[in-house]
The first five atom37 places (N, CA, C, CB, O) and aatype in JSON, in Angstrom:
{
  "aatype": [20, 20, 20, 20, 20, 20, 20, 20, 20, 20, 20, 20, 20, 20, 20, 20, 20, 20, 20, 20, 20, 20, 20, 20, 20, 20, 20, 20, 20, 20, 20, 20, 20, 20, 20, 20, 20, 20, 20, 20, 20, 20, 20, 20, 20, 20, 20, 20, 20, 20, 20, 20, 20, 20, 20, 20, 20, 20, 20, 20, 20, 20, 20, 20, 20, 20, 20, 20, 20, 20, 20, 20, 20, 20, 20, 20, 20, 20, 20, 20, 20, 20, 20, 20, 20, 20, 20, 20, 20, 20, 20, 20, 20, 20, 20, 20, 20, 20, 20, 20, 20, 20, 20, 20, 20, 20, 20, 20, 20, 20, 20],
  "atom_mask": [
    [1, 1, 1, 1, 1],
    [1, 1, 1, 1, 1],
    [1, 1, 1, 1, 1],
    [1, 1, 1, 1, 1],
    [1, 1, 1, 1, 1],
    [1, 1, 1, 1, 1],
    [1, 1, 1, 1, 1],
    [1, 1, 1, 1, 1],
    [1, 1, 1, 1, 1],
    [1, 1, 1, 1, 1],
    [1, 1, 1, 1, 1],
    [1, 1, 1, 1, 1],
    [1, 1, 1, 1, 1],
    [1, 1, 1, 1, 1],
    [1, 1, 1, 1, 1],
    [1, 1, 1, 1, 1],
    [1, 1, 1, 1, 1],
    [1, 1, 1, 1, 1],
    [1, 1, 1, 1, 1],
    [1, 1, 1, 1, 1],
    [1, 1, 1, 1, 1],
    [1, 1, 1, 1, 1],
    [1, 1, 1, 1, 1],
    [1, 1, 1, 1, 1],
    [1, 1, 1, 1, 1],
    [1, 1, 1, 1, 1],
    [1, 1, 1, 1, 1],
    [1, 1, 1, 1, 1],
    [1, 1, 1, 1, 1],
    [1, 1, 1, 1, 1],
    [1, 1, 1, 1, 1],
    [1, 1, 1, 1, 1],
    [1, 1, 1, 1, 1],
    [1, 1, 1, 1, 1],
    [1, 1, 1, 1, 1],
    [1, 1, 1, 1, 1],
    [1, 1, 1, 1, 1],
    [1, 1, 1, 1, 1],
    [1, 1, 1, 1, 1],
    [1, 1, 1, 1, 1],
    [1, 1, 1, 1, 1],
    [1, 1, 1, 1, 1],
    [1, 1, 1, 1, 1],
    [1, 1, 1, 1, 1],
    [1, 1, 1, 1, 1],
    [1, 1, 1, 1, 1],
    [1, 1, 1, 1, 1],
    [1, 1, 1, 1, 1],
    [1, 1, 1, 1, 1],
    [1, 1, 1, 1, 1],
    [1, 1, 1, 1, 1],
    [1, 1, 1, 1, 1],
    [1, 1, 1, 1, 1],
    [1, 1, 1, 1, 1],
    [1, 1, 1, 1, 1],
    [1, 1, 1, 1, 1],
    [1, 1, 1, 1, 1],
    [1, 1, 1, 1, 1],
    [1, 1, 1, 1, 1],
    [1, 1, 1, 1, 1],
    [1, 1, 1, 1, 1],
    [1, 1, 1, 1, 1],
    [1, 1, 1, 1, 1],
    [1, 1, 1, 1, 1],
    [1, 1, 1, 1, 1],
    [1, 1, 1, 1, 1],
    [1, 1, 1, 1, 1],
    [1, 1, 1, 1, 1],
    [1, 1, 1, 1, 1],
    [1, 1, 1, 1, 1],
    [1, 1, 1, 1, 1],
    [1, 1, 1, 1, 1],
    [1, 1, 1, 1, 1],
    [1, 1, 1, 1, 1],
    [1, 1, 1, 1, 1],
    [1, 1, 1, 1, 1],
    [1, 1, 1, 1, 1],
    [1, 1, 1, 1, 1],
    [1, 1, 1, 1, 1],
    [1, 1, 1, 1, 1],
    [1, 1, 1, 1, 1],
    [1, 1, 1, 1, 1],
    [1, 1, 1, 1, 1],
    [1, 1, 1, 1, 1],
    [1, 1, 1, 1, 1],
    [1, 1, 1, 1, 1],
    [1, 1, 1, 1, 1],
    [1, 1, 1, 1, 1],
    [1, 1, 1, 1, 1],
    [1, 1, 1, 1, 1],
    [1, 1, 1, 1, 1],
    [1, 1, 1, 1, 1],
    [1, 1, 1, 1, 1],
    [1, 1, 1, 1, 1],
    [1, 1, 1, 1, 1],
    [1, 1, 1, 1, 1],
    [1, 1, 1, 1, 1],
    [1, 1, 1, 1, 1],
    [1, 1, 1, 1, 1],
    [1, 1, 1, 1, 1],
    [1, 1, 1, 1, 1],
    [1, 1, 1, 1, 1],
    [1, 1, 1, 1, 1],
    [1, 1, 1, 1, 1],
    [1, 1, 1, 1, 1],
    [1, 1, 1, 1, 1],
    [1, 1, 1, 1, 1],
    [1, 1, 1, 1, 1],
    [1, 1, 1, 1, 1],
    [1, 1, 1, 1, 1],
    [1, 1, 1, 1, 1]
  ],
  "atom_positions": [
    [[93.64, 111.46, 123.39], [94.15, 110.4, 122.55], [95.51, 110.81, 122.0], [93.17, 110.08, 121.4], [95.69, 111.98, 121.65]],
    [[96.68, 109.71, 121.91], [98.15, 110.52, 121.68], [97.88, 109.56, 120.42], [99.87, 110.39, 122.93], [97.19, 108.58, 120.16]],
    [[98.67, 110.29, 119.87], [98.88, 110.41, 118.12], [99.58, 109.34, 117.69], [99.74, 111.7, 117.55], [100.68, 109.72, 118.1]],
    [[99.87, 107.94, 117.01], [100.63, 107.07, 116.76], [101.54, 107.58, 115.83], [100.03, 106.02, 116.42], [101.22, 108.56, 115.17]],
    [[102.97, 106.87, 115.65], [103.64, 106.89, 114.45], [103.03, 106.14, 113.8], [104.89, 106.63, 114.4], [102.17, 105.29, 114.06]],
    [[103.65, 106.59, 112.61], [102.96, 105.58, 111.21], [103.63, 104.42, 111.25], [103.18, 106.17, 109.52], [103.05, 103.46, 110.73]],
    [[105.27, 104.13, 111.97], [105.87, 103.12, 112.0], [105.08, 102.02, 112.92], [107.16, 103.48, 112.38], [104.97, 100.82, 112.65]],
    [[104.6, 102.63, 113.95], [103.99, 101.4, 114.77], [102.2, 101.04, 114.36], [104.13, 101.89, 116.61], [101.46, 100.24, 114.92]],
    [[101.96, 101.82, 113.37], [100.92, 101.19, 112.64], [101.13, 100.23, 111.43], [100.18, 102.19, 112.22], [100.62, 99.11, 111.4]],
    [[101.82, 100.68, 110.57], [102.56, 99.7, 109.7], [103.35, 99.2, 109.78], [102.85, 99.85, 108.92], [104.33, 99.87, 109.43]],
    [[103.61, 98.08, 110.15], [104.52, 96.54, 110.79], [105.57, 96.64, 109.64], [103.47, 94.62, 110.77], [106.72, 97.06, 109.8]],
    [[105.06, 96.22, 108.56], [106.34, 95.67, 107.65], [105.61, 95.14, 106.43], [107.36, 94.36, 108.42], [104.46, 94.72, 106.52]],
    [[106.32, 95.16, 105.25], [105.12, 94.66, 104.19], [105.64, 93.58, 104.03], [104.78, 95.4, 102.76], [106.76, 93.16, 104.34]],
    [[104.39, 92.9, 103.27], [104.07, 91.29, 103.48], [104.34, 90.67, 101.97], [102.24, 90.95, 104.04], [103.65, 90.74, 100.95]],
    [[105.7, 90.01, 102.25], [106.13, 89.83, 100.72], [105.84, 88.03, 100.55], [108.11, 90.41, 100.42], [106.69, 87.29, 101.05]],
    [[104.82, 87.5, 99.95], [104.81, 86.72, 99.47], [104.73, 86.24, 98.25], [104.42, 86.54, 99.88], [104.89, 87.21, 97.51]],
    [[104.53, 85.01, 97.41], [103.89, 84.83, 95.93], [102.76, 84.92, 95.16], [103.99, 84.01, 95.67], [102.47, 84.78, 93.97]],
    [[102.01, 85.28, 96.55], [100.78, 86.05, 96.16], [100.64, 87.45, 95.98], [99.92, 85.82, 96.98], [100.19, 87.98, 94.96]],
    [[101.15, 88.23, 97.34], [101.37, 89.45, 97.4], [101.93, 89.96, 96.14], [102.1, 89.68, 98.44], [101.41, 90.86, 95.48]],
    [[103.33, 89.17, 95.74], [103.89, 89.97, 94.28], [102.8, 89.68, 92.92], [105.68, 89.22, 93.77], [102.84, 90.44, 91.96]],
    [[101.98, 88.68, 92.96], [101.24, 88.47, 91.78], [100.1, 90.17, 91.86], [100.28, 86.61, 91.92], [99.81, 91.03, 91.02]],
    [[99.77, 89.98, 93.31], [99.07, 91.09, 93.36], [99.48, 92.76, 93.16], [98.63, 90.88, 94.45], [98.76, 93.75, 93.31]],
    [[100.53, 92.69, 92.87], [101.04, 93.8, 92.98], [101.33, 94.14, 91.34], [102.26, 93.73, 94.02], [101.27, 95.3, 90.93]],
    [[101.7, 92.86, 90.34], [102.15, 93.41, 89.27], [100.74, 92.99, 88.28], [103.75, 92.79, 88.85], [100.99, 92.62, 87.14]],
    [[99.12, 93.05, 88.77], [98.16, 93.47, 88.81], [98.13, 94.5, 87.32], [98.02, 93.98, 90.21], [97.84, 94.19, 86.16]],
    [[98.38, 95.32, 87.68], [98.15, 96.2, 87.0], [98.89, 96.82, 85.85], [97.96, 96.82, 87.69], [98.66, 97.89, 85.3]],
    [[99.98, 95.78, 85.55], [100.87, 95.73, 84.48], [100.17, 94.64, 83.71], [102.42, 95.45, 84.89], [100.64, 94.46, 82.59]],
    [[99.56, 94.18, 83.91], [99.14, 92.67, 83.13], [98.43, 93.35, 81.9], [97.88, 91.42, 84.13], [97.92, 94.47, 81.93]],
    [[98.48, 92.6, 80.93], [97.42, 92.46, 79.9], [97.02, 91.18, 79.12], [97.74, 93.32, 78.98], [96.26, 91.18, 78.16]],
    [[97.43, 90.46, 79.48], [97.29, 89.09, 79.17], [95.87, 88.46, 79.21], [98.11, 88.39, 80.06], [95.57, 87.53, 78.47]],
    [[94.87, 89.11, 80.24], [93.84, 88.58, 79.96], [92.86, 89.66, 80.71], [93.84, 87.07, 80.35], [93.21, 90.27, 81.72]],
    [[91.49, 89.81, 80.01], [90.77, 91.34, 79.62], [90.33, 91.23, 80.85], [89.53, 91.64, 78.3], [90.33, 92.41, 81.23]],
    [[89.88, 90.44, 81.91], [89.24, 91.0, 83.46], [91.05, 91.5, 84.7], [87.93, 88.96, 84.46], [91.18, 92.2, 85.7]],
    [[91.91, 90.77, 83.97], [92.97, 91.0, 84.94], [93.43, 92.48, 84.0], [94.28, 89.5, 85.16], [94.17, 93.22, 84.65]],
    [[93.19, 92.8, 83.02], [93.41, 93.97, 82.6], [93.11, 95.14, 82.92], [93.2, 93.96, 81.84], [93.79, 96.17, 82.94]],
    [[91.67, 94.87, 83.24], [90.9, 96.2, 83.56], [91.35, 96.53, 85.56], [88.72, 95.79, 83.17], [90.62, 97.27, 86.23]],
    [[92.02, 96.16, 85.9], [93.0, 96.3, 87.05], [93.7, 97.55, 87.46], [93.97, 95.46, 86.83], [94.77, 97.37, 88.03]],
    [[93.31, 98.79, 87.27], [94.08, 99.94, 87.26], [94.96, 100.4, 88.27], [93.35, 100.81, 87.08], [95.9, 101.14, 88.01]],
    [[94.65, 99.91, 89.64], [94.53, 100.43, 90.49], [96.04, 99.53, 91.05], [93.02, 100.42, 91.06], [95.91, 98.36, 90.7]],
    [[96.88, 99.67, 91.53], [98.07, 99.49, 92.12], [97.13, 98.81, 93.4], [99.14, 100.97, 92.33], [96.05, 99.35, 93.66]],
    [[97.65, 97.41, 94.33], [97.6, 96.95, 95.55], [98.98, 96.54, 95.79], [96.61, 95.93, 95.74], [99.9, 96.21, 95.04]],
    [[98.79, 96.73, 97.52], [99.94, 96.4, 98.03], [99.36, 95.86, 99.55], [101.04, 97.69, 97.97], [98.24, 96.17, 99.95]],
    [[100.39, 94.93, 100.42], [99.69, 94.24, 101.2], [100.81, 94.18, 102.64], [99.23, 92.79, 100.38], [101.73, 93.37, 102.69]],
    [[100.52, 95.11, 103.66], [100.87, 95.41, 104.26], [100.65, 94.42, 105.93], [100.53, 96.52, 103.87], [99.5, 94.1, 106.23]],
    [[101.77, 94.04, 106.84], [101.34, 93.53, 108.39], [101.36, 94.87, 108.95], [102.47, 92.37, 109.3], [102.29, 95.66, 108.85]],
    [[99.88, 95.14, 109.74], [99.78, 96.09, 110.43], [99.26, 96.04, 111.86], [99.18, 96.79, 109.76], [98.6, 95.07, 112.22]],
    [[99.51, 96.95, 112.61], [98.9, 96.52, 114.24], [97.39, 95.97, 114.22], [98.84, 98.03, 115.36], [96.4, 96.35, 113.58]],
    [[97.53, 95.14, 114.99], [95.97, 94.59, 115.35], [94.9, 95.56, 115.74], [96.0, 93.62, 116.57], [93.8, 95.73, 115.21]],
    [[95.41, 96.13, 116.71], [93.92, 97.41, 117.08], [94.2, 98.8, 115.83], [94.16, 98.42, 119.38], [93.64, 99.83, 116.2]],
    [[94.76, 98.91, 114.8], [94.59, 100.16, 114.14], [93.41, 99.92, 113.53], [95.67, 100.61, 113.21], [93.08, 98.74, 113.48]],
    [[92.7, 100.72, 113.06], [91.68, 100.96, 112.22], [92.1, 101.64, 110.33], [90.81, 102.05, 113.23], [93.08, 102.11, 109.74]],
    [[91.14, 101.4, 110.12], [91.5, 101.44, 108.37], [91.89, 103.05, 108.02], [89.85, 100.93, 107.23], [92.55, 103.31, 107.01]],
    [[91.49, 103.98, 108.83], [92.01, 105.06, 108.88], [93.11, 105.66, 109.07], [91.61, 105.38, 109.33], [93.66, 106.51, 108.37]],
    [[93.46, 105.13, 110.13], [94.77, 104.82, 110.82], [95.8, 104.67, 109.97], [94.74, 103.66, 111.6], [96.59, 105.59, 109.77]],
    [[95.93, 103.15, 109.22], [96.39, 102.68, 108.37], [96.52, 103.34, 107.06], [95.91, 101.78, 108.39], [97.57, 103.12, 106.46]],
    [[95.57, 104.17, 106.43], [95.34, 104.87, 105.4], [96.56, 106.28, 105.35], [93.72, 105.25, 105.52], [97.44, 106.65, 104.56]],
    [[95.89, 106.87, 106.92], [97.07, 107.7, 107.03], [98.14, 107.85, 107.13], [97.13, 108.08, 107.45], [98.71, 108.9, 106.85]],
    [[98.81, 106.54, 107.67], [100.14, 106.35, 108.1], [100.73, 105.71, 106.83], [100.27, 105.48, 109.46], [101.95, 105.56, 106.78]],
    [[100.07, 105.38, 105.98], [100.59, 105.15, 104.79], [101.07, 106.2, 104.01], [99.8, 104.54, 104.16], [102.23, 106.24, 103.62]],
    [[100.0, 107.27, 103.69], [100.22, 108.56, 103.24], [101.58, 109.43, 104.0], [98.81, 109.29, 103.49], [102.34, 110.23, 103.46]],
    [[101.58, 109.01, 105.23], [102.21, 109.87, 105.79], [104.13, 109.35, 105.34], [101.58, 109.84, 107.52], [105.07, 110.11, 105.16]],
    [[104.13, 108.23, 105.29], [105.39, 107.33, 105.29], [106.12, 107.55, 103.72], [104.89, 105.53, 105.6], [107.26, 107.89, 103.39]],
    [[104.8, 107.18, 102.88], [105.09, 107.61, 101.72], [105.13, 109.0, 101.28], [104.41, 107.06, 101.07], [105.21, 108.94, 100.05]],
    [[105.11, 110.18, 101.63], [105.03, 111.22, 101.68], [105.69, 112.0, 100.03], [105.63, 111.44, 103.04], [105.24, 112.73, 99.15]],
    [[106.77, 111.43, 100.28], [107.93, 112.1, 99.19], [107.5, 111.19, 97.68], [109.98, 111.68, 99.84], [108.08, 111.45, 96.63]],
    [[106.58, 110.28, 97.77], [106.35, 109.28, 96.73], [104.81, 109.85, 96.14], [106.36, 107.56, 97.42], [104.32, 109.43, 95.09]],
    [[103.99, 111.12, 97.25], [103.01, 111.2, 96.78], [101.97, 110.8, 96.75], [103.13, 111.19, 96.26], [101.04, 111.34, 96.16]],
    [[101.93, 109.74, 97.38], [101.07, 108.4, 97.51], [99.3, 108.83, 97.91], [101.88, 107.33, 98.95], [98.96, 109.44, 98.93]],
    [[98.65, 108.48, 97.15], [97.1, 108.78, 97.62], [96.47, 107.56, 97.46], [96.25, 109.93, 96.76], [96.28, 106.77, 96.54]],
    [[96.11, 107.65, 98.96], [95.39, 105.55, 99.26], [94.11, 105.93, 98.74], [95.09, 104.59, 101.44], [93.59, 107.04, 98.85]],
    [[93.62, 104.88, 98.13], [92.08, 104.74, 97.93], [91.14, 104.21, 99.41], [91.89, 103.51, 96.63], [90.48, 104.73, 100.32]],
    [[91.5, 103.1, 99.04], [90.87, 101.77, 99.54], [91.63, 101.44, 101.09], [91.21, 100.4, 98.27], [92.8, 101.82, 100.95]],
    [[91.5, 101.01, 102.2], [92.71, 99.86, 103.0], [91.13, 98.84, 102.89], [93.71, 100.42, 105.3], [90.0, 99.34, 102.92]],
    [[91.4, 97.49, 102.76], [91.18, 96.25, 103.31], [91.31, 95.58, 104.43], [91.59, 95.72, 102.84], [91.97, 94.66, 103.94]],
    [[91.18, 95.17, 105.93], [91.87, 94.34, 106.54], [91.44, 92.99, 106.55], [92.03, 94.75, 107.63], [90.47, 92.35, 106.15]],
    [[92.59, 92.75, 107.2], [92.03, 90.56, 107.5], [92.46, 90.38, 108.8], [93.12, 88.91, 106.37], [93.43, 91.0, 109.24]],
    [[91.79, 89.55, 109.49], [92.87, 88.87, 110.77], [93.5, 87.7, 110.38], [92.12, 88.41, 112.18], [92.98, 86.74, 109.81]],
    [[94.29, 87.79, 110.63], [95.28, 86.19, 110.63], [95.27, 85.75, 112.15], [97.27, 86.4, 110.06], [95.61, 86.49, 113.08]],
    [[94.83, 84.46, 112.27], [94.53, 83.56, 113.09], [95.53, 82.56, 113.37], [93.49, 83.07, 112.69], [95.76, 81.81, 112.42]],
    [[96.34, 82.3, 114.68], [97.47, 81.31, 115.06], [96.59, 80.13, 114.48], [97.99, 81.19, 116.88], [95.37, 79.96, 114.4]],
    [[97.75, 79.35, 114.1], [97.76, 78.12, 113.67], [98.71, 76.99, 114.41], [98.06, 78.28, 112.35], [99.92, 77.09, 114.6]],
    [[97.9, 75.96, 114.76], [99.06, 75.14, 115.44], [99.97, 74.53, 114.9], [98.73, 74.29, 116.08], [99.49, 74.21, 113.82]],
    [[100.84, 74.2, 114.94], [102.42, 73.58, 114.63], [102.9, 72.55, 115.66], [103.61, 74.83, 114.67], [102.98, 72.69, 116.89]],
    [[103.19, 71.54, 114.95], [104.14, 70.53, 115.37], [105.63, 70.54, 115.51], [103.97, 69.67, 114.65], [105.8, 70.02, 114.4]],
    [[106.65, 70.67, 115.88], [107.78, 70.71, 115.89], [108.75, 69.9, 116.74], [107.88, 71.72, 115.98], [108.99, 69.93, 117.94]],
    [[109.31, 69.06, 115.58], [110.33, 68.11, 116.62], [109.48, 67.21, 117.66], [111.39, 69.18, 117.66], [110.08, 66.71, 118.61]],
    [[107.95, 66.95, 117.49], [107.14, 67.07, 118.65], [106.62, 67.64, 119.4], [107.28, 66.81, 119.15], [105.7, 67.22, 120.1]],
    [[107.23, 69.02, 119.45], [106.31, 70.03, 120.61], [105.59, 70.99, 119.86], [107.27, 70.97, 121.78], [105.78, 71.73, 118.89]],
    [[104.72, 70.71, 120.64], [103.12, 71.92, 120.39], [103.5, 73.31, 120.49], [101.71, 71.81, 121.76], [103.81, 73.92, 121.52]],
    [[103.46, 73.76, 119.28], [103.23, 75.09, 119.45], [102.09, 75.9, 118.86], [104.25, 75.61, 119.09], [100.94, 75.45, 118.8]],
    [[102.5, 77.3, 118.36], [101.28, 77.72, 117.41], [102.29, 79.21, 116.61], [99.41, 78.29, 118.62], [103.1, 79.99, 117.1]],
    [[101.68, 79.05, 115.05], [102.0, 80.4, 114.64], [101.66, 81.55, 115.27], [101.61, 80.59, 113.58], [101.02, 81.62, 116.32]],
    [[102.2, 82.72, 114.42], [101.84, 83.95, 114.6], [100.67, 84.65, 114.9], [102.13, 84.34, 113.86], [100.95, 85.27, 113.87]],
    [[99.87, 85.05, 115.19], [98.25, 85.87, 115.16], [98.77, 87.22, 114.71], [97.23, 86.05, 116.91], [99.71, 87.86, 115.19]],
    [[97.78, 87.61, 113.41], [98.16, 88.97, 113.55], [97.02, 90.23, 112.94], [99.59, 89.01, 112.78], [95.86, 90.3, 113.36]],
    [[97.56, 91.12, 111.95], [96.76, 92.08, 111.27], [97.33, 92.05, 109.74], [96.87, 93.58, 112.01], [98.55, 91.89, 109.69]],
    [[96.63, 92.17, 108.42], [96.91, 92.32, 107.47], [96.19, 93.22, 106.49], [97.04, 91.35, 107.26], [94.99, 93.08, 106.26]],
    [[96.98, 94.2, 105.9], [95.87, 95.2, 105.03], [96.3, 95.17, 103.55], [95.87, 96.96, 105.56], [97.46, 94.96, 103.22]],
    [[95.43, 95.35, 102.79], [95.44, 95.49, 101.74], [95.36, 96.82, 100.88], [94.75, 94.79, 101.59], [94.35, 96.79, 100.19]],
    [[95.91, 97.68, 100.74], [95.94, 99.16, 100.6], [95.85, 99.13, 98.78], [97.58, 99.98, 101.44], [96.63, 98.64, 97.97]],
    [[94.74, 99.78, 98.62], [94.67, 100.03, 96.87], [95.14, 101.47, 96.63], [92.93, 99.88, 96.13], [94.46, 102.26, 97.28]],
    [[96.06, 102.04, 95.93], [96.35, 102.89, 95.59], [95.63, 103.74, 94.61], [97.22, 102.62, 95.42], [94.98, 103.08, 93.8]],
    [[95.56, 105.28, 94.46], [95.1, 105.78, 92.87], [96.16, 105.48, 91.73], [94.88, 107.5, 92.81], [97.38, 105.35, 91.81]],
    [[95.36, 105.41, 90.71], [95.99, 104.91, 89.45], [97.0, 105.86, 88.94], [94.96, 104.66, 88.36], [96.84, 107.08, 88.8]],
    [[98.15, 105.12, 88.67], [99.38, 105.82, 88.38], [100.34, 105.98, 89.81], [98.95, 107.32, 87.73], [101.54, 106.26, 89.79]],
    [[99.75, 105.81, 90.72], [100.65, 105.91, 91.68], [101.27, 104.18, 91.85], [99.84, 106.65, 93.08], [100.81, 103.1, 91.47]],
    [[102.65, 104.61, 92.69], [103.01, 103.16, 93.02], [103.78, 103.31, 94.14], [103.77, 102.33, 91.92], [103.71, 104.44, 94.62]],
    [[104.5, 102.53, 94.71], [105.79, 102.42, 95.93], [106.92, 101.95, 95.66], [105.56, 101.6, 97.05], [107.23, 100.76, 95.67]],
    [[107.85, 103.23, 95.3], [108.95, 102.17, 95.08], [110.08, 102.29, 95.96], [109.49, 102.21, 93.72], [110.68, 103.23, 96.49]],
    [[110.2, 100.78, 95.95], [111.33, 100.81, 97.4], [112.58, 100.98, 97.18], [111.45, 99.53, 98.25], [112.85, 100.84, 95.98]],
    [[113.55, 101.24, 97.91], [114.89, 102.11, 97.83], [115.83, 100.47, 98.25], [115.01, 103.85, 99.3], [117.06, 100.48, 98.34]]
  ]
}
């Protein structure tokens, strides 16, 4: 078995308006169940065939200089969706998505 980079396991992170709600998680105090939130998430596109291990490591490994110790990974599949355009049939993306919980006090910060 040859060894992956961590780059071709972790795609690119997945910045949406959810993703950022989820992320500043653990700054909240506004209300006592979103409080008790300790734990840093972050929500990563990752290859379809990696496994949560995989992913775990190549996280650790990327973040290296940040220290980073994963708890948790999550995955999801994301499923093409069809699209209309101009009239022609197409379909979204298909892909992989993880959800990586960090230990408390740790975070990612990007450059």
């Amino acid at each position: 078995m040859t060894k992956k980079s961590p780059y071709s396991v972790i795609l690119s992170r997945r910045v949406t308006e959810k993703t950022a709600t989820l992320e500043r998680l653990q700054n909240a105090t506004s209300n006592k169940s979103v409080a008790r939130c300790k734990t840093p998430k972050y929500v990563f596109n990752v290859d379809p065939r990696a496994n949560k291990n995989e992913i775990a490591r190549a996280m650790e490994e990327i973040y290296a200089e940040q220290k980073v110790k994963v708890l948790s990974v999550n995955t999801l599949a994301i499923n093409s969706k069809p699209r209309r355009v101009r009239g022609r049939l197409g379909k979204t993306a298909s892909g992989k998505k993880a959800i990586i919980t960090l230990a408390p006090g740790n975070s990612i910060e990007e450059l």
